[in-house]
Each structure stands twice: as structure tokens, then as C-alpha cells.
C-alpha positions in Angstrom: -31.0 -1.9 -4.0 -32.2 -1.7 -0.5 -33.1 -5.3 -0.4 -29.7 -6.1 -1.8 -27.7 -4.8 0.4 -30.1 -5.5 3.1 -30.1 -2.1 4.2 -32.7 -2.1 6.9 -31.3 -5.4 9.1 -27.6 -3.0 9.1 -29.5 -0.2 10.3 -28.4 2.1 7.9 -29.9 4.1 5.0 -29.6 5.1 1.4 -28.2 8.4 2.1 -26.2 7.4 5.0 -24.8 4.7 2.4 -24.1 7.6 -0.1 -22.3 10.2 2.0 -20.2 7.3 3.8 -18.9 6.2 -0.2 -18.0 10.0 -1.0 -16.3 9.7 2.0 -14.0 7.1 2.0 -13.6 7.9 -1.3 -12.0 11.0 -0.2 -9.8 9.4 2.2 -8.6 6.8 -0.4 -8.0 9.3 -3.5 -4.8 9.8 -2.8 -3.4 6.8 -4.3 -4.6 8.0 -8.0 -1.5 10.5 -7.6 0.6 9.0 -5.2 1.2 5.7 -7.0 1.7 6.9 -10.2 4.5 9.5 -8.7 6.1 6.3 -6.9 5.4 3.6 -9.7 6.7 6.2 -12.6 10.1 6.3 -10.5 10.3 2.8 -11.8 10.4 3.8 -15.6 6.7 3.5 -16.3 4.9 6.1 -17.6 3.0 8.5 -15.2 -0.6 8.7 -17.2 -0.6 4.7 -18.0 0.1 4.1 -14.0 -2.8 6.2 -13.1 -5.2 4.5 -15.7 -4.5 1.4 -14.3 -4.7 2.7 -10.7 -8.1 3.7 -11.0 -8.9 0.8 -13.1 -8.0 -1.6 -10.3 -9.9 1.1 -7.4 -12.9 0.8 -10.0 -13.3 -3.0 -10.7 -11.8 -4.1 -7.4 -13.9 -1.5 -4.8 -17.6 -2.8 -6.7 -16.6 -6.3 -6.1 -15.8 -5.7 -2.8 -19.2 -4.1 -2.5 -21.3 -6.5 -4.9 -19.6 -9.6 -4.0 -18.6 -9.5 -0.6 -21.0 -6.9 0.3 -18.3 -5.0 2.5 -18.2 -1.1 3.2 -14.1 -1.5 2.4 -12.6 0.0 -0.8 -9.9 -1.5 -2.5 -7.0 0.0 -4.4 -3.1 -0.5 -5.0 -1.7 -0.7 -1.6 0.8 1.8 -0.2 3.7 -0.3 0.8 3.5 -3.1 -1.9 4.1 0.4 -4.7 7.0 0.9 -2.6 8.7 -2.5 -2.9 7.7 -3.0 -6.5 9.8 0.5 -7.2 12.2 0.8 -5.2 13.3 -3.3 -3.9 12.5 -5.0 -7.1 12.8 -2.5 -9.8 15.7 0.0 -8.6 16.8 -2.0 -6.1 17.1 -6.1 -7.7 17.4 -4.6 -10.9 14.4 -6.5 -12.5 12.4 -4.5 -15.0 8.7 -3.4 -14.6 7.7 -5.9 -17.1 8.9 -8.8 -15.0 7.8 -7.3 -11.4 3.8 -7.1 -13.0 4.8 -10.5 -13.9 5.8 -11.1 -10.6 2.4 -9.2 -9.1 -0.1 -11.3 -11.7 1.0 -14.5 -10.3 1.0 -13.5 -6.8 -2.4 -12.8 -7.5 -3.0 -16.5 -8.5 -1.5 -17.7 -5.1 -3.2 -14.9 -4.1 -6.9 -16.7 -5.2 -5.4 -20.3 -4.7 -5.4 -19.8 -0.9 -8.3 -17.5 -0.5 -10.5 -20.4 -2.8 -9.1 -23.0 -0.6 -9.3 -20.9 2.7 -5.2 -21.7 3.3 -4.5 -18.1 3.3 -6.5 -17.5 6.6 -4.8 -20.7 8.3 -1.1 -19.1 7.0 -1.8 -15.7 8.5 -2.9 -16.7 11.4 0.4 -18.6 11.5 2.7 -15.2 11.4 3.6 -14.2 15.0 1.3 -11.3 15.9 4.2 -8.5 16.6 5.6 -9.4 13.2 2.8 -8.1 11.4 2.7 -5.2 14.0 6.5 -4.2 13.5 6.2 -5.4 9.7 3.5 -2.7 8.9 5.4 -0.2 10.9 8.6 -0.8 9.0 6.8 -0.2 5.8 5.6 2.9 7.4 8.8 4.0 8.1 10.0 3.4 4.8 7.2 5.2 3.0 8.4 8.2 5.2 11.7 8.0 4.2 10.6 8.4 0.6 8.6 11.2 1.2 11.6 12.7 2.3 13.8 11.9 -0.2 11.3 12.8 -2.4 10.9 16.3 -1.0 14.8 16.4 -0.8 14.5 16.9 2.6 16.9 14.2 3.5 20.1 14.1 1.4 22.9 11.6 1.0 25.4 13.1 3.4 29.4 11.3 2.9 30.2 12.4 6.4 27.0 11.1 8.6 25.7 9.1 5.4 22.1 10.7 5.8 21.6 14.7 5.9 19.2 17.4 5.7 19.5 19.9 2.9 19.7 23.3 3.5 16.4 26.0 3.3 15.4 26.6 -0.1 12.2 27.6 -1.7 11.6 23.9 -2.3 11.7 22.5 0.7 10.3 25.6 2.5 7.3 24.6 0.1 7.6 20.5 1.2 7.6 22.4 4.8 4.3 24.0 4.5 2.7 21.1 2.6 3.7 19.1 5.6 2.2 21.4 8.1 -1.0 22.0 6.3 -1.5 18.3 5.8 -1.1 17.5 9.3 -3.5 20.2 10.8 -6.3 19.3 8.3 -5.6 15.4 9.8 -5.4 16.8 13.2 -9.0 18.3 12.8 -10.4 15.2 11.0 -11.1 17.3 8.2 -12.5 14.6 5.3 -10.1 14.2 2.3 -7.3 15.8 4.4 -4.3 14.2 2.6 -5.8 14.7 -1.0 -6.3 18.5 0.2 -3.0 18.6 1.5 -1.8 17.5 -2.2 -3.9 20.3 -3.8 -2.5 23.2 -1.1 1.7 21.9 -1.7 0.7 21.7 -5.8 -0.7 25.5 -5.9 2.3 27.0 -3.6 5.0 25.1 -5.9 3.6 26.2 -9.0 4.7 30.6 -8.5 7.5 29.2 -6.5 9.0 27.2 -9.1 8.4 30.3 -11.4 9.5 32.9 -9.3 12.5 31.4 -8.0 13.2 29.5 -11.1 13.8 25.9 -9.4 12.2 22.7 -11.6 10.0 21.4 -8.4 7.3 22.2 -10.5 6.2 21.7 -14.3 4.7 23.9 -16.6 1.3 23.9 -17.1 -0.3 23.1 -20.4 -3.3 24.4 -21.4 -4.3 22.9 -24.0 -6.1 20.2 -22.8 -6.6 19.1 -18.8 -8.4 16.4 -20.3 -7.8 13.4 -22.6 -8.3 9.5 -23.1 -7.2 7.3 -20.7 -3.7 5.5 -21.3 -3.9 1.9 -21.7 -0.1 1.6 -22.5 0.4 -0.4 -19.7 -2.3 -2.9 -20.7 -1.2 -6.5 -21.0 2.7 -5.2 -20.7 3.5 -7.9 -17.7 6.5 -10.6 -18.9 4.6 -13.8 -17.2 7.8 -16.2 -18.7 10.7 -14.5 -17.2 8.7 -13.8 -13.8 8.9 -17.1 -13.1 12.7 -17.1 -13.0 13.8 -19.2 -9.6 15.3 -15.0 -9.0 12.2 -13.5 -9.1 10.5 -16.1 -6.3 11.7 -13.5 -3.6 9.8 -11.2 -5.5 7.1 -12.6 -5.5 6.7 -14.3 -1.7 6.9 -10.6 -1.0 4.0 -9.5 -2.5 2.3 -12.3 -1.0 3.2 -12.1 2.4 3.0 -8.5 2.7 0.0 -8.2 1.1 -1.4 -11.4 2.5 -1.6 -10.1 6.6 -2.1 -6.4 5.6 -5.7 -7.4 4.0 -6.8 -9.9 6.1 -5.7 -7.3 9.3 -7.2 -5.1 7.8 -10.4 -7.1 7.2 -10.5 -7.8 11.0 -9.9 -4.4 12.1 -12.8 -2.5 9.9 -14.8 -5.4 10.6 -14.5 -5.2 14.5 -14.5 -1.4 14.2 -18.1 -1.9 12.5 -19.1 -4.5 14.4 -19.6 -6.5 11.0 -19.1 -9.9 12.3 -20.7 -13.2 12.1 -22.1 -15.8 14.0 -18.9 -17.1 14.9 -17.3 -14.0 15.5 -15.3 -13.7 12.0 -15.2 -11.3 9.7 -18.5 -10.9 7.9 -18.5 -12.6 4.5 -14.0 -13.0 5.3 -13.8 -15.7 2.3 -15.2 -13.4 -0.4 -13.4 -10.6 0.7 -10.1 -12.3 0.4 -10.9 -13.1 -2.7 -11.9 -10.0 -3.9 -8.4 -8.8 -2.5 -6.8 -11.9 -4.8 -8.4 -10.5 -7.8 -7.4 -6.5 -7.2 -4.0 -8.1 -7.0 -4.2 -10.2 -10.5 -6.1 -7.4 -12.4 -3.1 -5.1 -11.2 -0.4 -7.8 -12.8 -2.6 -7.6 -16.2 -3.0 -3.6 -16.6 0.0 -2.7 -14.8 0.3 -1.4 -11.1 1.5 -2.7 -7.8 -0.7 -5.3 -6.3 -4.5 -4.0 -4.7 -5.5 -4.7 -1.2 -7.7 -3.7 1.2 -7.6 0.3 2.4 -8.1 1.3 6.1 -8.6 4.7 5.1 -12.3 2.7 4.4 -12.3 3.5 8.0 -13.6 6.8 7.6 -16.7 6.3 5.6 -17.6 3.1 7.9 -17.3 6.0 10.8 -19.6 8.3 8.8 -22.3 5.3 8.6 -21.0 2.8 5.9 -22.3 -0.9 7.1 -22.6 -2.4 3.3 -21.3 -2.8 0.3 -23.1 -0.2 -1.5 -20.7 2.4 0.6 -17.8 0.1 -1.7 -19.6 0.3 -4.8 -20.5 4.3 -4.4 -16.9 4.5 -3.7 -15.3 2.4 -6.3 -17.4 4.5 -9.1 -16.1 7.6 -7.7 -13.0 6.6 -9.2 -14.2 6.4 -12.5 -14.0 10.2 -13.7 -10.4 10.5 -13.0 -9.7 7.8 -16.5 -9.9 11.2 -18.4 -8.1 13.8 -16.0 -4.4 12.1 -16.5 -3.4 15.5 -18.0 -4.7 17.5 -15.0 -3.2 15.4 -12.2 0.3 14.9 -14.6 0.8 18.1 -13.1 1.1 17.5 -9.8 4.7 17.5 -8.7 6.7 15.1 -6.7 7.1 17.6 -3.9 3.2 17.9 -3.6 2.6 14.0 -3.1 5.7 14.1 -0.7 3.8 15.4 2.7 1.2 12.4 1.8 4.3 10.1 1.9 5.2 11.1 4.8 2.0 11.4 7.2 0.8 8.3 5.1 3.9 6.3 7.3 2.4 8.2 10.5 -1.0 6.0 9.7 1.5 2.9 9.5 3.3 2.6 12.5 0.4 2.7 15.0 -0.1 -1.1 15.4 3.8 -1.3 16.8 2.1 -0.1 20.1 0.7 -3.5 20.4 4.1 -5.5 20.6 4.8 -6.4 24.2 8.2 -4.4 24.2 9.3 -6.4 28.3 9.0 -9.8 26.4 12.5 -9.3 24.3 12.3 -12.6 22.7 9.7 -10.8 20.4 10.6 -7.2 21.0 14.0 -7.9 19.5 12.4 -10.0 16.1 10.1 -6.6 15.9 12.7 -4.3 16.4 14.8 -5.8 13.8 11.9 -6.1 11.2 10.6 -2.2 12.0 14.4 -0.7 11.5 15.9 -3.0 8.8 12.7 -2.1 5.9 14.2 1.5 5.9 17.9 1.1 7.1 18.0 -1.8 4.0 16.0 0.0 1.4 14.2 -3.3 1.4 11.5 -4.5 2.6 11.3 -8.6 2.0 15.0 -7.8 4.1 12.8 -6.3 7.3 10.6 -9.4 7.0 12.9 -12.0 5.9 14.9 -11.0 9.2 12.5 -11.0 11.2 11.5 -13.8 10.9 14.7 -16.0 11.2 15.8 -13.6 14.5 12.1 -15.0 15.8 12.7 -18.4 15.3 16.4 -18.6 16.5 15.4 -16.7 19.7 12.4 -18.7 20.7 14.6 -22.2 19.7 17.8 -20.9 21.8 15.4 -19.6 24.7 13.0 -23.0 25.3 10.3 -21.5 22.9 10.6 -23.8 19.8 6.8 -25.5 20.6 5.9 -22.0 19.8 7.3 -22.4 16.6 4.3 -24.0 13.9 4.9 -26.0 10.9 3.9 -22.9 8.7 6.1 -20.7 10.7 9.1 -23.2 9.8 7.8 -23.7 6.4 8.3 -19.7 5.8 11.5 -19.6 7.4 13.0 -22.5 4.8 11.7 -19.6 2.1 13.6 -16.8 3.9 16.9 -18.7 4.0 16.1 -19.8 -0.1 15.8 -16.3 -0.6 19.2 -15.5 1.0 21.0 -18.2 -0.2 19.5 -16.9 -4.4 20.3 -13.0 -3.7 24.0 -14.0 -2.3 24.3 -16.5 -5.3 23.6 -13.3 -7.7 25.6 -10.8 -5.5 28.5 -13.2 -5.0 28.3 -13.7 -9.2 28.0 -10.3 -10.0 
């Protein structure tokens, strides 16, 4: 094992490798209640959502670690859970079946481009403050659900957005929220996951006590049982391939296509894993590894998988191989047979995670030059319009067509590239299809 993962030319150590897994683990284990609370929203069932979630963390995290040999865990990104719900399920009206159709073969364009190495020559393509304001937008929007979700925010006919009034609920959501963000604040490890626990045990002689329904009853007779595999195999890979469902799926790809690979960059600098050439240590395998999360996710039924920054945190304690991936993704393992147990955790519990999750989000959007406002203003319009829409290929589709007009109209177009153009003739194709549907309908 130490040979392996060449332990001794990273400088690190067996124990090091260990306590930097548990930790990221920590700091990642959110997702095993989180997406299943946003996925089930969708009409899938909450204990075949977490099966596959942790299948994907599992498989996806001990790749990353054998295979790429990279301290980074993989699981089903925040973001991409949100689009699949609430854009293409509730929001396009396409069922579950179809939108893990739609994730499976944005997978396979997913591995095409990472094989070939096209998918590093297209992201490096995307205007820099895109991604920034991109990612942000998607962190804003996460935050919104979290507040929806903690019926915080309320549809309001008079100012179209509201807060609700102080109840016991929300006074709960309150505290959850506050006890979250100290434990963050104080870099406490597993802070969000902790802050899930804390909101779950206030709801629970809230919810009796004041007799509201934020919280379930508990069953005792069994907190443990055998994983759900109703999900398995449940993608429609014919209808998914409807010329409707190609917005669908350039979202998955795009989004998912920058967030890793920044991702990758940003871990890797942060560790000072680099190569010769200054890139990403071992960048082509863990793309790939990325491209596979994403396809395994289409085939036992979750959002697509990417790469988690939250990996961050066990690289900090020491993590400089992939054994800190592999220690992680087994981690996940145990929680196949707790579905009952975490089934229990209400919406309002996950809802502070939501929200502090979109705090995380929207730090790169310091890095757009906010004086040069032929990019400011392509940003700006990508950040606001993923929440104000409800959508998020509407942020980036947006985005990138106020970029491309601006530059043209201000002098700019050599700034433009031949990728940039070709994803703009994608944009309009989407527009064109969803006012072709809208305008019939």
C-alpha cells in the first residue's frame, strides 16, 4: 500500500492518509441526506435515491483514489441535483426516468471528451467570469431552496416573494441555521452533517409538542434494512434522446464539465499536486473518473457525480494520495443499510445545509473584474437569472449570448473562439426548441 500510493515521495504517512479520508468524509456526508431530500422532490423515492447516492460516492471516490491516485472524493454534485429536480423534472416537465436518461448519456460525452482530452480544450474555452458567476448563480439558487424548503420564503401575491411569519418551524430552521454556521465559523470537522443532526433532534419534540408535520414519526422497528435498488436500471435511454431533452442534457455537461475540472485545478494547486508542466497531477484520469461517477449515476439513478471541494478539508488535514479517496469512498459504504435511520430526517433539518452549502458557492464571483462591464454585465446576468428563472441552463444559456453580443458590439469579437461560437449556436438551439414547446403548448 505504501509503495502504491507512493506514500514516502508525497511526504505523507499512513495515518496521516487515514485521518485526512475520515475527514473529508465528514465534510462530504452530507449529500447521502441532502440529495435524496432534493432528488425525492422529483417523485423518486427517498431510500432508492440514497442507495444510489452512496453507490456512486462508493465506486466513484475508489476510482478516483485507485485510478487517478487523487486525495478528491467524488459524489452527486450539489447543483447538478438541483437542475435535475427542479429545471428538468418540475420545471420542463420531463419525468425522472428520462432526466437519468438524460444524465447516463451525458456521462458518455462526459468519457468521449475526457478519452480524447476535448473536454480540457472546451473548458478552457468558457470565459473565466462565466464559470465564476455560473457557480455563484447555482449557489444562489441552492440557497433559495433551502429557504423554500424551510418555508422561510413564501410566495407573497403583493411583492411576489415573502417571509412567513414565526412559528415553531421556522424558529427551528432558525436555530439549525445558526448552529450550522458557528460550527463552520470554528472549522469544526463535519460541521454541516452536525448541523443536520442538531435541526433533526430539535424538530422531532417540536413537531410533537406543537403538533406541526415538520417532522415524522419515528419507527422503531427497524433503523436498519437492505439497501433499495428500485432505482436500478430505471433510466428511459430512448426517449432521452428526444431533440427536447438535448437542453437537458448540454446542461449536465456544461455545468458539470467546468465545476470538476475547476475543481481539479483548485485542490490540486491548493496541494501543490501538480506536474511537470504545471497541470493537474494525473488531470486525464481524473476527468475520467468524473465521466464515469456521472454514467454510473444515469444507470442506478441519481443526479450526475463530480468532483467535491469539500475534499479540501482532508487535503488540509494531510491527504496528498489517493488512498485519502479510497479511505473516504469506503466510508460511505455502511450507510447502504441505514436508509430507515436517515428516512427520518426531515426537510427542515437538510434546509440550513442548503442554505450555507450556497455560501461555499458564491466565493469564486470575487474573482470577476466587476470595472470591466463587458464581462461584469455577462456575469451579473448569469449569477441573478439561475435563481430569479428557477433555471439554471437559463443563467448560463444567457450568459453566454449577453458575452458574445457585448464583446462583438464593443470591438471584442477576436476574443470570441470557435468553441465559444460553437456553444453559443447550442444556446440559441435551445431557445428556439423550449419557445417551439411553449409557443405549442
Amino acid at each position: 500500500m505504501p509503495s502504491f500510493f507512493r506514500l514516502k515521495k508525497n511526504r505523507t504517512t499512513l495515518k496521516t492518509e487515514l485521518i485526512a479520508g475520515l475527514s473529508s468524509f465528514l465534510a462530504t456526508a452530507y449529500i447521502i441526506v441532502v440529495n435524496p431530500s432534493i432528488l425525492s422532490q422529483a417523485g423518486m423515492p427517498f431510500s432508492g435515491v440514497l442507495t444510489a447516492t452512496v453507490l456512486v460516492s462508493f465506486f466513484s471516490s475508489v476510482m478516483m483514489g485507485l485510478y487517478a491516485r487523487n486525495p478528491i472524493l467524488v459524489a452527486p454534485g450539489m447543483g447538478l441535483n438541483a437542475f435535475f429536480a427542479y429545471s428538468a423534472v418540475l420545471g420542463m416537465g420531463v419525468s425522472w426516468q428520462v432526466a437519468l436518461g438524460a444524465v447516463f448519456w451525458s456521462g458518455i460525452v462526459f468519457l468521449l471528451l475526457s478519452v480524447f482530452n476535448i473536454r480540457t480544450h472546451i473548458v478552457r474555452a468558457i470565459p473565466r467570469p462565466l464559470r465564476y458567476a455560473i457557480a455563484a448563480g447555482i449557489g444562489l439558487f441552492i440557497t433559495l431552496i433551502g429557504f423554500a424548503n424551510a418555508r422561510f420564503i413564501v410566495a407573497s401575491p403583493a411583492t411576489i416573494l415573502g417571509i412567513s411569519p414565526l412559528n415553531p418551524a421556522l424558529l427551528t430552521f432558525l436555530a439549525g441555521l445558526l448552529i450550522t454556521a458557528v460550527l463552520i465559523a470554528r472549522n469544526v470537522t463535519g460541521a454541516i452533517l452536525l448541523g443536520i443532526l442538531f435541526t433533526t433532534l430539535a424538530a422531532y419534540p417540536l413537531g410533537r409538542w406543537w403538533a406541526t408535520d415538520m417532522a415524522p414519526l419515528i419507527s422503531w422497528q427497524g433503523l436498519l434494512s437492505a439497501p433499495d435498488f428500485s432505482l436500478l436500471l430505471q433510466l428511459d435511454l430512448v426517449n432521452s434522446l428526444q431533440l427536447s431533452i438535448l437542453p437537458v442534457i448540454f446542461a449536465f455537461v456544461f455545468t458539470d464539465m467546468f465545476d470538476s475540472l475547476s475543481t481539479f485545478i483548485g485542490l490540486a494547486e491548493a496541494a501543490n499536486l501538480m506536474d511537470e508542466n504545471g497541470e493537474p497531477h494525473n488531470v486525464r484520469q481524473a476527468l475520467t473518473t468524473d465521466a464515469v461517477a456521472t454514467t454510473l449515476a444515469g444507470l442506478v439513478g441519481s443526479s450526475p457525480g463530480t468532483a467535491y471541494i469539500e475534499s479540501a478539508v482532508g487535503i488540509e488535514a494531510g491527504g496528498r494520495t489517493g488512498l485519502t479517496a479510497v479511505v473516504g469512498g469506503l466510508l460511505f459504504l455502511p450507510f447502504l443499510f441505514l436508509a430507515p435511520l436517515l428516512s427520518m430526517i426531515p426537510a427542515i433539518a437538510t434546509a440550513p445545509a442548503l442554505v450555507l452549502v450556497g455560501a461555499f458557492m458564491v466565493r469564486p464571483i470575487v474573482r470577476v473584474n466587476w470595472l470591466q462591464m463587458d464581462e461584469a454585465i455577462p456575469a451579473f446576468l448569469a449569477m441573478v437569472l439561475i435563481p430569479f428563472t428557477y433555471s439554471i441552463s437559463q443563467g448560463i444559456i444567457w450568459g453566454f449570448l449577453s458575452w458574445t453580443v457585448l464583446k462583438l458590439l464593443t470591438g471584442k469579437g477576436k476574443e470570441i473562439t470557435p468553441a465559444l461560437w460553437a456553444i453559443d449556436a447550442f444556446c440559441v438551439l435551445s431557445l428556439a426548441m423550449a419557445y417551439g414547446e411553449g409557443h405549442a403548448g
